[in-house]
DSSP file (Angstrom, degrees, kcal/mol; ACC not computed):
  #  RESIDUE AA STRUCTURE BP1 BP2  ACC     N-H-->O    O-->H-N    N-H-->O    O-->H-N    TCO  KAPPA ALPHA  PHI   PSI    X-CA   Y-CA   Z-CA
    1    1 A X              0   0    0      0, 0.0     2,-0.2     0, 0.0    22,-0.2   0.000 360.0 360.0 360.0 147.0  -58.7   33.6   55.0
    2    2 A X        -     0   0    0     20,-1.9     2,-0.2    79,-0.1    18,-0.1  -0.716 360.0-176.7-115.6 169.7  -58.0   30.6   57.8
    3    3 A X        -     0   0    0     -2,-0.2     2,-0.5    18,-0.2    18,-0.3  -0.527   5.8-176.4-161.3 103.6  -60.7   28.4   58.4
    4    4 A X        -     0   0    0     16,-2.2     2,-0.3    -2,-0.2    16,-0.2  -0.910  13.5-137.1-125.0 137.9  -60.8   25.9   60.7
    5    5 A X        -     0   0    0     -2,-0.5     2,-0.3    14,-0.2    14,-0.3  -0.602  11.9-167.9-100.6 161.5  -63.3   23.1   61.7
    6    6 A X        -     0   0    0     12,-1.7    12,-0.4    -2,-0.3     2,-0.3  -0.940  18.2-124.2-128.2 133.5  -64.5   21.8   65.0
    7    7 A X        -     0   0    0     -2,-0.3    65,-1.8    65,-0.2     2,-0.1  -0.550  36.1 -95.9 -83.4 139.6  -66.5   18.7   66.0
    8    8 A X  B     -A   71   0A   0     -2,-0.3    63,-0.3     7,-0.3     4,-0.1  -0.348  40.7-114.6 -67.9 107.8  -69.7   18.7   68.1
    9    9 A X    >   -     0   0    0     61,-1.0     3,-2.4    59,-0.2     6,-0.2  -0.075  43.1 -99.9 -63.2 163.5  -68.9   18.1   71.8
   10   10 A X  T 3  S+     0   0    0      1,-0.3    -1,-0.2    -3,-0.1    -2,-0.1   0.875 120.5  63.2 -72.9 -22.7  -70.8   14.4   72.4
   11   11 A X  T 3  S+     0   0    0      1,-0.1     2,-0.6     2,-0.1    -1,-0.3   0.709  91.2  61.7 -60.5 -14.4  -73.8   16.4   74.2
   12   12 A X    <   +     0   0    0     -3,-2.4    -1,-0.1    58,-0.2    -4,-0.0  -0.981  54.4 160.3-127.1 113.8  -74.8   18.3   71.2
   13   13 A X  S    S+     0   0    0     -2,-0.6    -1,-0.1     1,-0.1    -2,-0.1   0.202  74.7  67.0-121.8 -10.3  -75.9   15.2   68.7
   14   14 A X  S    S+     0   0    0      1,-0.1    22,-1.8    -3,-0.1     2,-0.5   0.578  87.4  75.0 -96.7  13.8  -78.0   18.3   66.7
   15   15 A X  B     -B   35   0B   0     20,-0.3    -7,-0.3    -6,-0.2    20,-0.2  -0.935  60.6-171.0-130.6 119.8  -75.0   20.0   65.7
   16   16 A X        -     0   0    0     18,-1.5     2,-0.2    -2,-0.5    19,-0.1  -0.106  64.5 -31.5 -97.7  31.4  -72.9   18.7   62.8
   17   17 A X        -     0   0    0     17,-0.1    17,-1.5    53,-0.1     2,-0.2  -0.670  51.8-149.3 152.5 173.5  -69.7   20.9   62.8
   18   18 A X        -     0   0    0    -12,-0.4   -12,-1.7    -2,-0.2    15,-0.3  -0.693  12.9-157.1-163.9 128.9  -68.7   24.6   63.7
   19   19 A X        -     0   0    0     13,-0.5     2,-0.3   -14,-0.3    13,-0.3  -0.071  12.4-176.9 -78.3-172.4  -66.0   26.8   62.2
   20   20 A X        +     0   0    0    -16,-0.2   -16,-2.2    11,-0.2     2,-0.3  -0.822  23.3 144.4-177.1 158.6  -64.0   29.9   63.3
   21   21 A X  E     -D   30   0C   0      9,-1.0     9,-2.4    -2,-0.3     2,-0.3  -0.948  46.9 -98.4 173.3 169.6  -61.5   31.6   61.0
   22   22 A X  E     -D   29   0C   0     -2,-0.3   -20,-1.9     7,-0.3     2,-0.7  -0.980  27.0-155.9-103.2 113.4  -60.0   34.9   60.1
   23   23 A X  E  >> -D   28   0C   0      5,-2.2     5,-1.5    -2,-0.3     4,-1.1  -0.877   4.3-161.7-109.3 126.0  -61.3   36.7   56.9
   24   24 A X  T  45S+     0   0    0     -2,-0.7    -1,-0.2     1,-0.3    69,-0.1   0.660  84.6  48.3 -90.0 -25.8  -58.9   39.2   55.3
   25   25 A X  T  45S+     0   0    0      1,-0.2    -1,-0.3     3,-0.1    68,-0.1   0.747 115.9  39.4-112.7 -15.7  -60.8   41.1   53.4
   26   26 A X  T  45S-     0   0    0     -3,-0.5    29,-0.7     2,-0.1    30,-0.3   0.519  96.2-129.4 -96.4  -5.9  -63.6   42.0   56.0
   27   27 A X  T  <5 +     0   0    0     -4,-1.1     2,-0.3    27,-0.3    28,-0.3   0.761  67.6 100.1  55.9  59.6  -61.5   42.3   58.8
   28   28 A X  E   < -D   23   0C   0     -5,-1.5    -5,-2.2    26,-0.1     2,-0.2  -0.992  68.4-117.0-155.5 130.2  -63.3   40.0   61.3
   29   29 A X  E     -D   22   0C   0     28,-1.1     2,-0.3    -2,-0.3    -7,-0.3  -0.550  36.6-125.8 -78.4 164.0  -62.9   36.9   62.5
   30   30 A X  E     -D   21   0C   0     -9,-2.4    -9,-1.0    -2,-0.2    21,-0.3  -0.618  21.3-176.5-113.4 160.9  -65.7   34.3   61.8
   31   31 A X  E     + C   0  50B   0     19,-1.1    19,-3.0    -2,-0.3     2,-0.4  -0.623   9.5 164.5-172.7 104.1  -68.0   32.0   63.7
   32   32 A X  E     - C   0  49B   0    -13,-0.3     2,-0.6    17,-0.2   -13,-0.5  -0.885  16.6-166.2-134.5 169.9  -70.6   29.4   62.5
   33   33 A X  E     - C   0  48B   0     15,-0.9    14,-3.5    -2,-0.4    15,-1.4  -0.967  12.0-159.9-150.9 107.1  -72.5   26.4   64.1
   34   34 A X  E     - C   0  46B   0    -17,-1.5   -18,-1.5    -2,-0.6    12,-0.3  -0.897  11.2-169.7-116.2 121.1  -74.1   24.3   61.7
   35   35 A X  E     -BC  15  45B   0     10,-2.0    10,-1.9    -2,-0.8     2,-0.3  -0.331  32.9 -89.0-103.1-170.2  -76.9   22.2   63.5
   36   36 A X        -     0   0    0    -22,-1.8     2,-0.3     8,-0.3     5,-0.2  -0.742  50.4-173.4-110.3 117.6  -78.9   19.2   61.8
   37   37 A X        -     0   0    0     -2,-0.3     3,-0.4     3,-0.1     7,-0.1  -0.645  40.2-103.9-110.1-162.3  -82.2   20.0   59.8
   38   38 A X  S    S+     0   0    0      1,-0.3     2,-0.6    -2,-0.3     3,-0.3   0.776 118.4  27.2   6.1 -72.9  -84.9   18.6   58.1
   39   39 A X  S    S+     0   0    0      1,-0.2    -1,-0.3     2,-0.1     0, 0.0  -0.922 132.3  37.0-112.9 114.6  -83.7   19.3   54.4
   40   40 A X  S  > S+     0   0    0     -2,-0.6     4,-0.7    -3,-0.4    -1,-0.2   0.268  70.9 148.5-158.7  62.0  -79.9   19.3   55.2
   41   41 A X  T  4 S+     0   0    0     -3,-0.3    -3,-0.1    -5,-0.2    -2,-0.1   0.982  81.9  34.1 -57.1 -49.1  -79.5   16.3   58.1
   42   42 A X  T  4 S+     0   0    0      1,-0.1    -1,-0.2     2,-0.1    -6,-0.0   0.939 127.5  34.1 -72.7 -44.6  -76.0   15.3   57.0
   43   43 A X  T  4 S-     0   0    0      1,-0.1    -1,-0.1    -6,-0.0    -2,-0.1   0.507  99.5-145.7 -90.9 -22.3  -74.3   18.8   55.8
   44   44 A X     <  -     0   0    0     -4,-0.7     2,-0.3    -7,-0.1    -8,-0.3  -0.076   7.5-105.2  68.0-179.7  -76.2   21.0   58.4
   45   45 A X  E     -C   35   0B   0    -10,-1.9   -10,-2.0    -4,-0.1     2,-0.3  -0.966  33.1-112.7-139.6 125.8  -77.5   24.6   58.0
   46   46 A X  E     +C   34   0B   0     -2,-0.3   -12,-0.2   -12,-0.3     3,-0.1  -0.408  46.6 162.8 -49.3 108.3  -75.5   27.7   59.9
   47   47 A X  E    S+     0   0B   0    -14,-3.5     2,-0.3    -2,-0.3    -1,-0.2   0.380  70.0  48.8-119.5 -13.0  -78.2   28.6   62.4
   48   48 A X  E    S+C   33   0B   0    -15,-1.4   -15,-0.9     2,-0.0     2,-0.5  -0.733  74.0 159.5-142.8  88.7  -75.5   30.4   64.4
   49   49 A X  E     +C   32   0B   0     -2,-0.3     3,-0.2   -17,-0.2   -17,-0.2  -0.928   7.1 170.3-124.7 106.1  -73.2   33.0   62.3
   50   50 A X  E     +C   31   0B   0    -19,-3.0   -19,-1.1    -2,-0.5     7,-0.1  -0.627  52.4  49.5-121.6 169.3  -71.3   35.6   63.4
   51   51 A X        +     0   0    0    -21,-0.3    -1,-0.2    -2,-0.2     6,-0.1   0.758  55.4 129.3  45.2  41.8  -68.7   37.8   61.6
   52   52 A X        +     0   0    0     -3,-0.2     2,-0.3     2,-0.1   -22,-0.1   0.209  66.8  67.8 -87.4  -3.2  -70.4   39.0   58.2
   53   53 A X  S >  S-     0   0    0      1,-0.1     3,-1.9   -26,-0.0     4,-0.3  -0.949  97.5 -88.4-136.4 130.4  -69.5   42.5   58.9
   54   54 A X  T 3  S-     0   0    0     -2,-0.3     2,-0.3     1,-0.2   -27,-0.3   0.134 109.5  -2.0 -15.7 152.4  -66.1   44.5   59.0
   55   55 A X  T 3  S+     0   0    0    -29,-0.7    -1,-0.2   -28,-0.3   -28,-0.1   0.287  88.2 131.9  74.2  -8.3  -64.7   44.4   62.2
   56   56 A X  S <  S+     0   0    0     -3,-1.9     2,-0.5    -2,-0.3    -1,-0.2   0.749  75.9  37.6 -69.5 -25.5  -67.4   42.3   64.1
   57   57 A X        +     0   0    0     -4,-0.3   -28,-1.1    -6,-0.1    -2,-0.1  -0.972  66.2 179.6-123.0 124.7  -65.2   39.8   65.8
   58   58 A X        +     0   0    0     -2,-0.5     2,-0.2   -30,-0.2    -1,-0.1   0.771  61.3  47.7-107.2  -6.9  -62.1   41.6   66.8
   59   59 A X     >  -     0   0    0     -3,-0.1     4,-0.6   -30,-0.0     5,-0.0  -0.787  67.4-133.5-116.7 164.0  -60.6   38.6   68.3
   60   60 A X  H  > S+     0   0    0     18,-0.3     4,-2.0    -2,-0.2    19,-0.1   0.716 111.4  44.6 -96.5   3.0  -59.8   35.1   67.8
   61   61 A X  H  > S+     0   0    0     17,-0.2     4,-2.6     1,-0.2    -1,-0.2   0.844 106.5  62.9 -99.5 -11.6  -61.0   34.0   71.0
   62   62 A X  H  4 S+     0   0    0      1,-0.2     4,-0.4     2,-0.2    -1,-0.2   0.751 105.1  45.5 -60.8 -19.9  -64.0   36.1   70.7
   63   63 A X  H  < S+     0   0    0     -4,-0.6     3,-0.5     2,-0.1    -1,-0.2   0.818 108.1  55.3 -95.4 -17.8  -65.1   34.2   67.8
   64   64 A X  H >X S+     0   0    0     -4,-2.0     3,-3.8     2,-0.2     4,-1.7   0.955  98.6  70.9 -69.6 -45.8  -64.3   30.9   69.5
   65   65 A X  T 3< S+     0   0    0     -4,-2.6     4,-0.4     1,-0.3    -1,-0.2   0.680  98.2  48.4  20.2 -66.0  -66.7   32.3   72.4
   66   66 A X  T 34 S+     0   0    0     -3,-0.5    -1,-0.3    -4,-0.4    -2,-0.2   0.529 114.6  39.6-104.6   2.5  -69.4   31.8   70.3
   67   67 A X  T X> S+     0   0    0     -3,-3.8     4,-0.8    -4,-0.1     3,-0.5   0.506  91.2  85.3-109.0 -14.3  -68.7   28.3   69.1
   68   68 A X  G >< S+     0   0    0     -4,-1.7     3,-0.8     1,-0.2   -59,-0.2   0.884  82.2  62.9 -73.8 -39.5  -67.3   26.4   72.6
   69   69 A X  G 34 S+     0   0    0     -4,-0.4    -1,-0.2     1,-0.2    -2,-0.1   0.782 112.5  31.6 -62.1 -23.1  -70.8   25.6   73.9
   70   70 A X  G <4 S+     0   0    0     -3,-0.5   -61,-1.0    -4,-0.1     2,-0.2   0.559 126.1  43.4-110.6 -23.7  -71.8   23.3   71.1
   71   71 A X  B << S-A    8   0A   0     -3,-0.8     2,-0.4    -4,-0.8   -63,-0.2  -0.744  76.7-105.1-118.2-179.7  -67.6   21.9   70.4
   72   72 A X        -     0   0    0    -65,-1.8     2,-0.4    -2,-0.2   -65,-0.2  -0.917  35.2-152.0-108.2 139.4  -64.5   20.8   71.7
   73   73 A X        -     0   0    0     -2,-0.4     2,-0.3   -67,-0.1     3,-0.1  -0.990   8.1-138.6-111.3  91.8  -62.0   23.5   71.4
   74   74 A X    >   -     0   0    0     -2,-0.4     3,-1.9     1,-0.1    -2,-0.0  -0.508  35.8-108.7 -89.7 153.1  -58.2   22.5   71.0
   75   75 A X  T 3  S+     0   0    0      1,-0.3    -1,-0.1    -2,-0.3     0, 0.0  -0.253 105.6  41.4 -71.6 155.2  -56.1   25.0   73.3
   76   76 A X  T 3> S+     0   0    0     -3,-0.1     4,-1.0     3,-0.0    -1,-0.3   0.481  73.2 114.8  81.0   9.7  -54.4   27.1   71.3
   77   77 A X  H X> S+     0   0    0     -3,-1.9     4,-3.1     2,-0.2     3,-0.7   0.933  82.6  46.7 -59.7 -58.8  -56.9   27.8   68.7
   78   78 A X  H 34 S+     0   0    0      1,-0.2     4,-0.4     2,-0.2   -18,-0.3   0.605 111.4  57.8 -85.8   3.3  -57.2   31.8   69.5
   79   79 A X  H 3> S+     0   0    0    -19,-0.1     4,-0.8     2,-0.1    -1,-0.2   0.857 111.1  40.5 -52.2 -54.6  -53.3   31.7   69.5
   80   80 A X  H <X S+     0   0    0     -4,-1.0     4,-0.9    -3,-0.7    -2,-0.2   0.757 113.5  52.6 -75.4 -29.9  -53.3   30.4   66.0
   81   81 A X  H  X S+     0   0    0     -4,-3.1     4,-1.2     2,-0.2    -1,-0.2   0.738 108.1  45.2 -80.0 -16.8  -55.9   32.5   64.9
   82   82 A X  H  > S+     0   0    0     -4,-0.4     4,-2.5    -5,-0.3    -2,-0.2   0.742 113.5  58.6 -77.1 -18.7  -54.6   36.0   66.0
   83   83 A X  H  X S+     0   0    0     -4,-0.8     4,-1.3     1,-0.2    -2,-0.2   0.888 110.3  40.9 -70.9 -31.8  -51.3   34.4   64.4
   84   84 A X  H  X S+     0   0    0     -4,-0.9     4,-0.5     1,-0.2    -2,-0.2   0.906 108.3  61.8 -79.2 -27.6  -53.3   34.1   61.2
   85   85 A X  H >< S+     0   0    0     -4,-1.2     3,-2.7     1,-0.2    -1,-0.2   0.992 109.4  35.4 -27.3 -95.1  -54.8   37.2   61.6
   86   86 A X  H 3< S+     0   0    0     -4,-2.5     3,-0.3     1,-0.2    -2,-0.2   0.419  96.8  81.4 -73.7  27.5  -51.3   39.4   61.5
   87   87 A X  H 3< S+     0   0    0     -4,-1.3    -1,-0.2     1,-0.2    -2,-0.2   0.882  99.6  44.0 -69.8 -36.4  -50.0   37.0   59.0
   88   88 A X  S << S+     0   0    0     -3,-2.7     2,-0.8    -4,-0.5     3,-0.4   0.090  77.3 119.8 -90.1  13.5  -52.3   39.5   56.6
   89   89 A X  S    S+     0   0    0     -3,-0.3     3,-0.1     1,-0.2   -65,-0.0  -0.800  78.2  34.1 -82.4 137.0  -51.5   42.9   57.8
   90   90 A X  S    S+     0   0    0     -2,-0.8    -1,-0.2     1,-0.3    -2,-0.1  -0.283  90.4 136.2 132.5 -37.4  -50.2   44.6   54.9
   91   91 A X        -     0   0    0     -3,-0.4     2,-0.6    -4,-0.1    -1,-0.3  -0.068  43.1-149.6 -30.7  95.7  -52.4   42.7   52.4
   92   92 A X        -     0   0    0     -3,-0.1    -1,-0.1    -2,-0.1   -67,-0.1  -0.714  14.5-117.1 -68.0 132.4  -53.8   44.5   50.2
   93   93 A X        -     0   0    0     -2,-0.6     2,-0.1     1,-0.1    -1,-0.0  -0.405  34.7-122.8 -93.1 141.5  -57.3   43.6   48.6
   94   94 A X     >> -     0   0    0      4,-0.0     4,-3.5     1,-0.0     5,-0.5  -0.077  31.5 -87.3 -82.3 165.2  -57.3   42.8   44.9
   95   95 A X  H  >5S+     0   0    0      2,-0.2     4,-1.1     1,-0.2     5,-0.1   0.822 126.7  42.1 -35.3 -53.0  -59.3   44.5   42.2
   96   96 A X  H  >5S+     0   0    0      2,-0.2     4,-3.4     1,-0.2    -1,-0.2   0.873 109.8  57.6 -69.4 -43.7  -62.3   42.3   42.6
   97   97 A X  H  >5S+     0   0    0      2,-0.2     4,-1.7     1,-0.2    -2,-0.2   0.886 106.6  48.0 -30.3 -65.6  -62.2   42.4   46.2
   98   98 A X  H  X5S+     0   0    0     -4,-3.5     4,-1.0     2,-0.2    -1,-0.2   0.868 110.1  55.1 -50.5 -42.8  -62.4   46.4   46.2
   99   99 A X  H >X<S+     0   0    0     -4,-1.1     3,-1.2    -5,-0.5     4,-0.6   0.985 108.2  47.3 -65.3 -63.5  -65.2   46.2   43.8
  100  100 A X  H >X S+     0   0    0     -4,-3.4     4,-2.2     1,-0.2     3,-1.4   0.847 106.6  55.0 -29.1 -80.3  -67.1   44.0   46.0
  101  101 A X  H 3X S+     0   0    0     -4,-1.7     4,-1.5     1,-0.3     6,-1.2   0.650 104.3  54.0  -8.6 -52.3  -66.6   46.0   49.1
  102  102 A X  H << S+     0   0    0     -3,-1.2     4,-0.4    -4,-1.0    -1,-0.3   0.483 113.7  42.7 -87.0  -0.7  -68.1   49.4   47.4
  103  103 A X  H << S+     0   0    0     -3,-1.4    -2,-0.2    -4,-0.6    -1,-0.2   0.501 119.7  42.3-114.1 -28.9  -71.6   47.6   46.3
  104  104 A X  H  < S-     0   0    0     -4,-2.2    -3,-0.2    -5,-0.4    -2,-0.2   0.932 143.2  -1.1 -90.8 -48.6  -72.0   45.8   49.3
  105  105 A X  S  < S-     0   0    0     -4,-1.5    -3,-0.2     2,-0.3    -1,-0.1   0.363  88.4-120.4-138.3  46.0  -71.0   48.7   51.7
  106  106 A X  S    S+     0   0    0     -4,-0.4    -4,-0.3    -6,-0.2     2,-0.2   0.425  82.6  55.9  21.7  49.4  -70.2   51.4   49.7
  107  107 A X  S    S-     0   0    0     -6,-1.2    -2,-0.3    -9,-0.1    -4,-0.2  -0.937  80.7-112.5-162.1 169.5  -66.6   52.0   50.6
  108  108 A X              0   0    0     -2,-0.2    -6,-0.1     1,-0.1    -7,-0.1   0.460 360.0 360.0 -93.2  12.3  -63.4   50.1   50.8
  109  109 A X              0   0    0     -8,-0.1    -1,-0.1    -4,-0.1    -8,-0.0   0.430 360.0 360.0-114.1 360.0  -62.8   49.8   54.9
């Protein structure tokens, strides 16, 4: 899994980080925007989360997409993340991994 974080462009003062990454075993890239609440001012709460299901982000600039209005975006992010992508084709998923996979959506693909 890659993960990388991004800082809140100076216009968005309610939003305390946003990620993007590649997750190997779900086969999706990721995207979350964690804005400032109430109970979690400092750490933030993922109000905006995308990739939780195989396949759902099929790119990496699709998952950045959903995080550039609210950060700054250094060029070459969805370069590095399709590189981080096929750095894991071939991977197989481990024992626990597999297990996981069949309770949450009762197969391994």
């Amino acid at each position: 899994m890659s993960r990388h974080d991004l800082q809140p462009k100076a216009d968005q003062p309610h939003v305390v980080r946003a990620t993007v990454g590649w997750d190997r075993p779900l086969q999706t890239f990721f995207a979350q925007v964690f804005f400032r609440t109430e109970d979690e001012p400092d750490e933030g709460e993922a109000l905006i989360w995308f990739g939780t299901e195989p396949g759902e982000l099929m790119s990496g600039e699709a998952a950045i997409a959903i995080v550039r209005p609210h950060v700054e975006v250094p060029g070459g992010l969805a370069d590095q993340l399709d590189a981080e992508m096929r750095e894991t084709i071939g991977v197989k998923d481990g024992h626990h991994q597999t297990a996981a996979k069949r309770s949450l959506f009762g197969s391994t693909h």
